[in-house]
C-alpha positions as CSV (number, residue, x, y, z in Angstrom):
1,X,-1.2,-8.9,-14.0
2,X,-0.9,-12.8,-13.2
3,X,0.3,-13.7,-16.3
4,X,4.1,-12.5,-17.4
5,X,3.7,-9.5,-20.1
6,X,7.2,-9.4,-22.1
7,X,7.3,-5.7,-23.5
8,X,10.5,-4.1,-25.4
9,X,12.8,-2.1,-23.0
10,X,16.5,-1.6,-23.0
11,X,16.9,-0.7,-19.0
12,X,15.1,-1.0,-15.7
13,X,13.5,2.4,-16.1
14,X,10.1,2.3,-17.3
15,X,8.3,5.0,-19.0
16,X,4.9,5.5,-16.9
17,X,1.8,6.6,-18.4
18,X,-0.5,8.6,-15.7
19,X,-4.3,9.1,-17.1
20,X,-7.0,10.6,-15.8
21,X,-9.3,13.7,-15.9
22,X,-7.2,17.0,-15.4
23,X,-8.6,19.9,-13.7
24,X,-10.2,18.2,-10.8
25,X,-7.5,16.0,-9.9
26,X,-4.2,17.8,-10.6
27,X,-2.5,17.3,-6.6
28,X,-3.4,13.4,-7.2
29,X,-1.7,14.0,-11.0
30,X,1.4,15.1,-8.9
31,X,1.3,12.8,-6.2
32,X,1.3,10.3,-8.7
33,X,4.2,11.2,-10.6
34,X,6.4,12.0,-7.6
35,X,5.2,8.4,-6.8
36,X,6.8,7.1,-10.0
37,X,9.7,9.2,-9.8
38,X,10.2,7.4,-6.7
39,X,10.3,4.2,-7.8
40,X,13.0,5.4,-10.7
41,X,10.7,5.3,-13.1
42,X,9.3,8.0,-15.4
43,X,6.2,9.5,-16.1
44,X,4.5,10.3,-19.0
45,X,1.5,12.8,-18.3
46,X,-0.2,15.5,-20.4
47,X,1.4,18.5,-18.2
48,X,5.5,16.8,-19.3
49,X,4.7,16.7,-23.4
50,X,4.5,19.8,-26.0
51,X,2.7,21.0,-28.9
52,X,3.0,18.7,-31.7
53,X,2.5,19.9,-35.5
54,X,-0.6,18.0,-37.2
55,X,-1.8,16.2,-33.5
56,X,-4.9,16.8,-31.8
57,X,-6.6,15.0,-28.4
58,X,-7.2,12.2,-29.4
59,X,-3.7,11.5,-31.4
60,X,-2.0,13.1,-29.2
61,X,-3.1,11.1,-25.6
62,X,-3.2,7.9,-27.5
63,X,0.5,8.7,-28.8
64,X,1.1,8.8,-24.9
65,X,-0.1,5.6,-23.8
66,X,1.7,3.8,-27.2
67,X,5.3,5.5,-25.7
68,X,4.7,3.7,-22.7
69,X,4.9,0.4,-20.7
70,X,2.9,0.6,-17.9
71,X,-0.3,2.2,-17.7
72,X,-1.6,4.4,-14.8
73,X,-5.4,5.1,-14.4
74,X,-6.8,7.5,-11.9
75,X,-10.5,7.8,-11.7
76,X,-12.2,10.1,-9.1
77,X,-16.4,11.9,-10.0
78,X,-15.6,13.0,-13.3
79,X,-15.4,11.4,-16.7
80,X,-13.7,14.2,-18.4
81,X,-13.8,15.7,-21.9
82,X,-15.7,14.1,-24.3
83,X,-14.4,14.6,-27.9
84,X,-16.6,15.0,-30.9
85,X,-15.4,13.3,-33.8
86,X,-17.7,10.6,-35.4
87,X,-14.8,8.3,-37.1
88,X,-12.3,8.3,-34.6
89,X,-14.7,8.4,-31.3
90,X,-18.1,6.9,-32.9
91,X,-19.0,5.9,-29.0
92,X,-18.4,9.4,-27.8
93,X,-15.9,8.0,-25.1
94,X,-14.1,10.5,-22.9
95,X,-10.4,10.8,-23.4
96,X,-9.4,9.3,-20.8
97,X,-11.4,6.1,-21.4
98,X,-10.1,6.3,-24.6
99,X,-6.6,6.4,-23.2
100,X,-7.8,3.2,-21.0
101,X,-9.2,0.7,-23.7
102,X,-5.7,2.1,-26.0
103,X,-3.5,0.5,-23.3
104,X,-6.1,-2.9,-22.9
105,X,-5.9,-3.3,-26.4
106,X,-1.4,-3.0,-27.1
107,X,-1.6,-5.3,-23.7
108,X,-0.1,-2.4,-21.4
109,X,0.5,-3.9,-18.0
110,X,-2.5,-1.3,-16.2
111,X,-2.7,0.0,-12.7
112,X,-5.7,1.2,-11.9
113,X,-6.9,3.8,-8.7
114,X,-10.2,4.8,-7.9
115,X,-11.5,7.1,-5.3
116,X,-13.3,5.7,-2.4
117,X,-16.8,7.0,-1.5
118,X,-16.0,9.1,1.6
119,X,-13.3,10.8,-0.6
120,X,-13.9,14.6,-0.2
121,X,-14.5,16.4,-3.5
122,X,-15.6,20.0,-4.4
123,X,-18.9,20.5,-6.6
124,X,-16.4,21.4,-9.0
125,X,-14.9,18.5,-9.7
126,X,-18.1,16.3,-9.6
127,X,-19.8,15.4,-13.0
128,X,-23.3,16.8,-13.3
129,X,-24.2,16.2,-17.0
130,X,-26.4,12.7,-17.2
131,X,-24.6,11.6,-20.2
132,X,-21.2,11.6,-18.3
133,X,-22.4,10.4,-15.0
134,X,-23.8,7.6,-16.6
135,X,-20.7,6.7,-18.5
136,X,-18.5,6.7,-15.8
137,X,-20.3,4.8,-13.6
138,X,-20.5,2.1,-16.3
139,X,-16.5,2.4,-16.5
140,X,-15.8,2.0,-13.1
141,X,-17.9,-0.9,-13.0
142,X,-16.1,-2.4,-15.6
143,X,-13.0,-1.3,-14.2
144,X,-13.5,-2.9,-10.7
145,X,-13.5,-6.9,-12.4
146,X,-10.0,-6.7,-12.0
147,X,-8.1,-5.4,-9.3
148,X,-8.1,-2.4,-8.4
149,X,-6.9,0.7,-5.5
150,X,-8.9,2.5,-3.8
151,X,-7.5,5.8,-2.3
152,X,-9.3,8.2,0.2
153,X,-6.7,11.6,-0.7
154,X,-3.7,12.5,-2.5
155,X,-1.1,11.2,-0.1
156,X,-2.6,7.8,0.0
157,X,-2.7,7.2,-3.9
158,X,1.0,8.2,-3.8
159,X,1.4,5.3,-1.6
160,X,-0.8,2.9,-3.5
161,X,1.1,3.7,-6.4
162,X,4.8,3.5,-5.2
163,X,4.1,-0.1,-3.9
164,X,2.3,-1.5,-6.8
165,X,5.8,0.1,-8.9
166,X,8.0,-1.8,-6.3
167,X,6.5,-5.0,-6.8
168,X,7.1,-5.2,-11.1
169,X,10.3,-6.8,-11.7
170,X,12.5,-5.9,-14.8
171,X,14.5,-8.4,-16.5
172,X,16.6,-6.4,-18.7
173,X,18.0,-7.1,-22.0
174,X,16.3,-7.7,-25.6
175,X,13.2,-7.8,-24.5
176,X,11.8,-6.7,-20.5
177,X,9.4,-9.3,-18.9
178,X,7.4,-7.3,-16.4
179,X,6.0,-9.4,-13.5
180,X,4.8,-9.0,-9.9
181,X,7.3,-9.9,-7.9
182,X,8.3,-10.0,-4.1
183,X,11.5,-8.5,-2.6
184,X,14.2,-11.2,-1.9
185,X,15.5,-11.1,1.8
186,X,17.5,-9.2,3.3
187,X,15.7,-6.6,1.3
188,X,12.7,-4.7,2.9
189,X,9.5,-6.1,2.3
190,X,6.9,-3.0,2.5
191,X,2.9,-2.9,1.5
192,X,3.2,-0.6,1.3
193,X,6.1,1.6,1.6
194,X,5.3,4.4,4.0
195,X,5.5,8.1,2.7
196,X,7.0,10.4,4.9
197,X,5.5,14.1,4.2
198,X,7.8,15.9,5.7
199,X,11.7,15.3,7.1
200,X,11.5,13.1,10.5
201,X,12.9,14.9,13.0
202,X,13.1,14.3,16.7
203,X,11.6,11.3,18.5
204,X,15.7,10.4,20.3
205,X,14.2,8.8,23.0
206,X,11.7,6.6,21.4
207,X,14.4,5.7,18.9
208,X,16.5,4.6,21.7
209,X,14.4,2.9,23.5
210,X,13.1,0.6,20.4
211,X,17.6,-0.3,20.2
212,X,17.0,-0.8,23.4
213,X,14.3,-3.0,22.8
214,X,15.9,-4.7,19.7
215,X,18.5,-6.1,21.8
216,X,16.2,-7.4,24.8
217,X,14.3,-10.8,25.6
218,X,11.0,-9.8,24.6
219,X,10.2,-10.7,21.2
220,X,7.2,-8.3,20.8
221,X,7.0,-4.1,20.9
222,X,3.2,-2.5,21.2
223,X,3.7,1.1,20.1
224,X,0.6,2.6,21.6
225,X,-0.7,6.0,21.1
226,X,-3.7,8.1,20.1
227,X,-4.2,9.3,15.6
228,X,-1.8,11.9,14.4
229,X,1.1,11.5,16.8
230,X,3.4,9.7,14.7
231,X,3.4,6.5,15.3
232,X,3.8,5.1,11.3
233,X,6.3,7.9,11.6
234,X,8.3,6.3,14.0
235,X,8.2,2.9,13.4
236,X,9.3,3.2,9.8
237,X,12.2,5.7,10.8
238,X,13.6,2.9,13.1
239,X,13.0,0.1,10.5
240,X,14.8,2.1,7.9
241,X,17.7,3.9,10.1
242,X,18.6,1.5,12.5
243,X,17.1,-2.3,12.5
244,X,19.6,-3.5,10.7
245,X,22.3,-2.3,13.6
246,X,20.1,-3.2,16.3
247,X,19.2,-6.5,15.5
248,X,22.4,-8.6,14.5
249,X,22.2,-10.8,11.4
250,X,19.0,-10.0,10.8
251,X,17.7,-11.8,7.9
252,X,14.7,-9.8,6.2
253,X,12.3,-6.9,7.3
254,X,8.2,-7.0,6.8
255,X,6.6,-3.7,6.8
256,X,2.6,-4.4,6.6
257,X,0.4,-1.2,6.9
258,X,-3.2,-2.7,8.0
259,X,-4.7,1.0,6.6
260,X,-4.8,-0.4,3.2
261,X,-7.7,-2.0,2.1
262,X,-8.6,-5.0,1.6
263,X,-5.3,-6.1,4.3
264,X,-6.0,-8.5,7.1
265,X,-4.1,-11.1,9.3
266,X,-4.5,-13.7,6.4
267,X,-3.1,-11.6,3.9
268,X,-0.3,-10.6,5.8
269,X,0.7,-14.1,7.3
270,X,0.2,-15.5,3.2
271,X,2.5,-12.3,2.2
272,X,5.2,-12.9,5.2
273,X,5.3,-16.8,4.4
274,X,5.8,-16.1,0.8
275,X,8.8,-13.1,1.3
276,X,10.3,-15.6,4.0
277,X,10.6,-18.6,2.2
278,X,11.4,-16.6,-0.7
279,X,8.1,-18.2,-2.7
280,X,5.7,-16.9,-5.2
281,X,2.5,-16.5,-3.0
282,X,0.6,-18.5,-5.7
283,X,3.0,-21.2,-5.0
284,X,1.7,-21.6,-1.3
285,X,-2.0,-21.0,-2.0
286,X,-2.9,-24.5,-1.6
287,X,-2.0,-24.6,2.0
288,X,-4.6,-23.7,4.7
289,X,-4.7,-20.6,6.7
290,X,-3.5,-22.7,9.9
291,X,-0.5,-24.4,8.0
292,X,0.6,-21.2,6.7
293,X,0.6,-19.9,10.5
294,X,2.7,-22.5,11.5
295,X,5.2,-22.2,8.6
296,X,5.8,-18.9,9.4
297,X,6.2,-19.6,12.6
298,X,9.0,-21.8,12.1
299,X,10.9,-20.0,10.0
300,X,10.6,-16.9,12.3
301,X,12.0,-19.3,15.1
302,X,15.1,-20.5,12.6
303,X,16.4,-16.5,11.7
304,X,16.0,-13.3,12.9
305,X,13.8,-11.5,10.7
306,X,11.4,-7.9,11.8
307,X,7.8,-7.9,11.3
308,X,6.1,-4.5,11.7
309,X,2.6,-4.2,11.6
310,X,1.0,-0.8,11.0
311,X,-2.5,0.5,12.2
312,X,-3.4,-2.8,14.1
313,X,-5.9,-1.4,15.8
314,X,-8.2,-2.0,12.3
315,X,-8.1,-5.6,13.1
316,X,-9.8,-5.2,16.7
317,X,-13.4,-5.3,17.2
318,X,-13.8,-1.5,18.0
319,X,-12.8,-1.0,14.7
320,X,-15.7,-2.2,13.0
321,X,-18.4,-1.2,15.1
322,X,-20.9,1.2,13.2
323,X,-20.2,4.0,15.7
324,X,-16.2,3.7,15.1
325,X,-15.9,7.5,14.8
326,X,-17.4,8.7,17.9
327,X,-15.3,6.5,19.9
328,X,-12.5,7.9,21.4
329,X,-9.3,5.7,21.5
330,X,-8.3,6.7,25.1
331,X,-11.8,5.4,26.0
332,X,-11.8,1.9,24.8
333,X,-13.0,-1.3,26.8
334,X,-11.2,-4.4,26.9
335,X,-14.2,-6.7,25.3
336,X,-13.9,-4.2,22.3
337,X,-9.7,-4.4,22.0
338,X,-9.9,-8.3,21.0
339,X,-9.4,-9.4,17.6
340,X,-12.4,-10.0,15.3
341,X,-11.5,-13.6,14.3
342,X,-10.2,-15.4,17.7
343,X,-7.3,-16.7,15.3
344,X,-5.4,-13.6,14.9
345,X,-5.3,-13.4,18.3
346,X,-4.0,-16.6,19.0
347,X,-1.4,-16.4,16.2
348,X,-0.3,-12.8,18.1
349,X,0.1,-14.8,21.3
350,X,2.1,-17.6,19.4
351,X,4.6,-14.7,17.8
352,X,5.7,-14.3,21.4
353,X,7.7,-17.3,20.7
354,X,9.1,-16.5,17.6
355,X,12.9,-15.5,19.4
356,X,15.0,-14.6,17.4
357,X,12.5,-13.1,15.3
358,X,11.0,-9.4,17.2
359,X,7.6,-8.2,16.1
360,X,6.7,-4.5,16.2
361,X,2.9,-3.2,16.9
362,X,2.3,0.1,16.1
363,X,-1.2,0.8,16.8
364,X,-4.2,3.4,18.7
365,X,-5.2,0.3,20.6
366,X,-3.6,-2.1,23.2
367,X,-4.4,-5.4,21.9
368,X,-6.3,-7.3,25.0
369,X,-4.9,-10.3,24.1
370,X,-1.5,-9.2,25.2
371,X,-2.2,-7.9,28.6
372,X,-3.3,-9.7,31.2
373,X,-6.0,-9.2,34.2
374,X,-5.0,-6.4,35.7
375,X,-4.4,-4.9,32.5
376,X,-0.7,-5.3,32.3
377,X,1.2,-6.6,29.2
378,X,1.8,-10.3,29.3
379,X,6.0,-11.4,29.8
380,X,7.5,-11.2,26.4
381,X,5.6,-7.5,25.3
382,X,7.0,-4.3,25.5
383,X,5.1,-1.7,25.4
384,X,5.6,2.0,24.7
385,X,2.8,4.7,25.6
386,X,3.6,7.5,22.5
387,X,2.9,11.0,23.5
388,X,3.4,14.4,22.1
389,X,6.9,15.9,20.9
390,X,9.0,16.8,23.7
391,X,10.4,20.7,23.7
């Protein structure tokens, strides 16, 4: 959605439409509406309606998506059930398409989530009649002209979801004009917003020492450690709990998670800039990558704000190599812990003089740029080795 879409609503709480096939994908169904839910929204789904006297599919899903303002598609290996009914459905579409071109054509604001290739699906929920393969594909062609998420499991769809939520802005009152929209400092800035799956408990020390940290000279914390052990965890608990205490007058927060695709260094620096200067990011798109580097940089230096970035390791060269899963992340050389384009890694060397501004690194890599010779971090990084839960 570039373009405003001005839709009827009477309060910030927009009625969500969730569509997709049903019996293959009901955990991502959930996931979604606990998403939207979230976000103080609500959803409208299939499983939440009743019975209706003189309805039927078709009437009945495309009643749905007409009782809704924002439109959520979900598309994973099947194209779902196909009804037959020669007026209504001459093009033998499945419902759910059906439900897709309804919300195109009323101009629906549409979100739209599709399931990467190394997603893991049973034979039962994969398509096997020719007809259906081959209309799906066609649709998720069609579907991937405009922007779209791609999600690898349940848990990251909820996530995909819950930030694309955040970022529409409500403007209540006669009439509702739904835009994308950034966050306004001091408000947190996340992409997206990390989803705790369980309570966060323990971790005391590590919390203490990034206070400790907060309120130190160096400008720059590496949060190192192996997959699994928490680090997102961690970081986000501290960003959310106690930044604001630990850093004084601290002007804004940036949460960037570099496991979302299609996320990299220019992205986030474009994103930052943009939250920072409180800017649309169209409205700074017509400076180079460099200029934007160095506006950012400046306006770090003039108020405190946090930057967190999430899974750096994806922007280091052992990260796409073709043998990135049989490497182990204990194991890695130097040469392969640099950053891919030389400019991210001199802009990472240039936020070490960003005071009063601190910069967080969570990440299974050390960044090589940051250490020097012998291996040790550079003055101005921190640098914390994350191991397993104490007893």
């Amino acid at each position: 959605m570039n373009a405003p879409i001005v839709i009827e609503a009477s309060d910030p709480r927009l009625h969500v439409m969730i569509s997709s096939t049903t019996v293959d994908l009901p955990d991502h169904r959930a996931a979604a509406s606990e998403a939207i839910q979230r976000a103080k929204h609500t959803p409208v789904m299939m499983e939440l309606g009743s019975a209706e006297w003189n309805s039927d599919a078709i009437k009945f899903s495309l009643q749905k998506v007409e009782q809704s303002q924002v439109y959520v598609g979900i598309f994973g290996l099947r194209y779902g059930y196909i009804p037959d009914d020669p007026m209504r459905n001459p093009d033998r579409l499945s419902i759910t398409e059906l439900e897709y071109s309804h919300a195109v054509k009323l101009g629906k604001p549409t979100l739209i989530y599709i399931a990467k290739d190394s997603h893991p699906f049973t034979t039962k929920q994969i398509d096997r009649e020719p007809e259906k393969i081959q209309k799906l594909d066609r649709l998720k062609a069609e579907l991937q002209k405009d922007i779209c998420g791609f999600f690898d499991n349940p848990e990251e769809l909820s996530k995909l979801i819950l930030q694309s939520l955040y970022e529409l802005q409500i403007h209540v009152g006669d009439k509702a004009k739904v835009v994308y929209r950034l966050p306004k400092p001091p408000d947190l800035y996340a992409v997206p917003n990390y989803i705790l799956t369980s309570t966060f408990i323990g971790r005391a020390t590590e919390l203490d020492e990034l206070d400790v940290w907060a309120g130190s000279t160096n400008p720059l914390m590496v949060v190192e450690g192996i997959g699994g052990l928490g680090k997102s965890a961690l970081t986000w608990e501290w960003m959310q709990k106690r930044a604001t205490y630990a850093i004084k007058n601290l002007a804004g927060r940036v949460w960037w998670s570099f496991y979302e695709r299609g996320t990299s260094m220019k992205a986030f620096v474009h994103h930052a800039l943009a939250y920072i200067t409180e800017k649309e990011p169209d409205a700074i798109k017509e400076f180079s990558h460099y200029e934007r580097c160095q506006l950012l940089l400046t306006e770090l230096k003039r108020r405190p704000f946090l930057l967190l970035l999430d899974g750096f390791e994806r922007v280091l060269t052992a990260y796409h190599r073709w043998d990135k899963a049989q490497q182990r992340d204990d194991k890695i050389e130097a040469d392969l812990r640099e950053c891919v384009d030389p400019n991210d890694g001199t802009f990472l060397q240039q936020l070490l003089h960003c005071t009063p501004s601190k910069v967080i690194i969570s990440t299974r890599l050390f960044p090589s740029i940051l250490e020097n010779r012998t291996g040790q971090p550079i003055p101005g990084v921190a640098h914390h080795k994350l191991n397993g839960l104490s007893r």
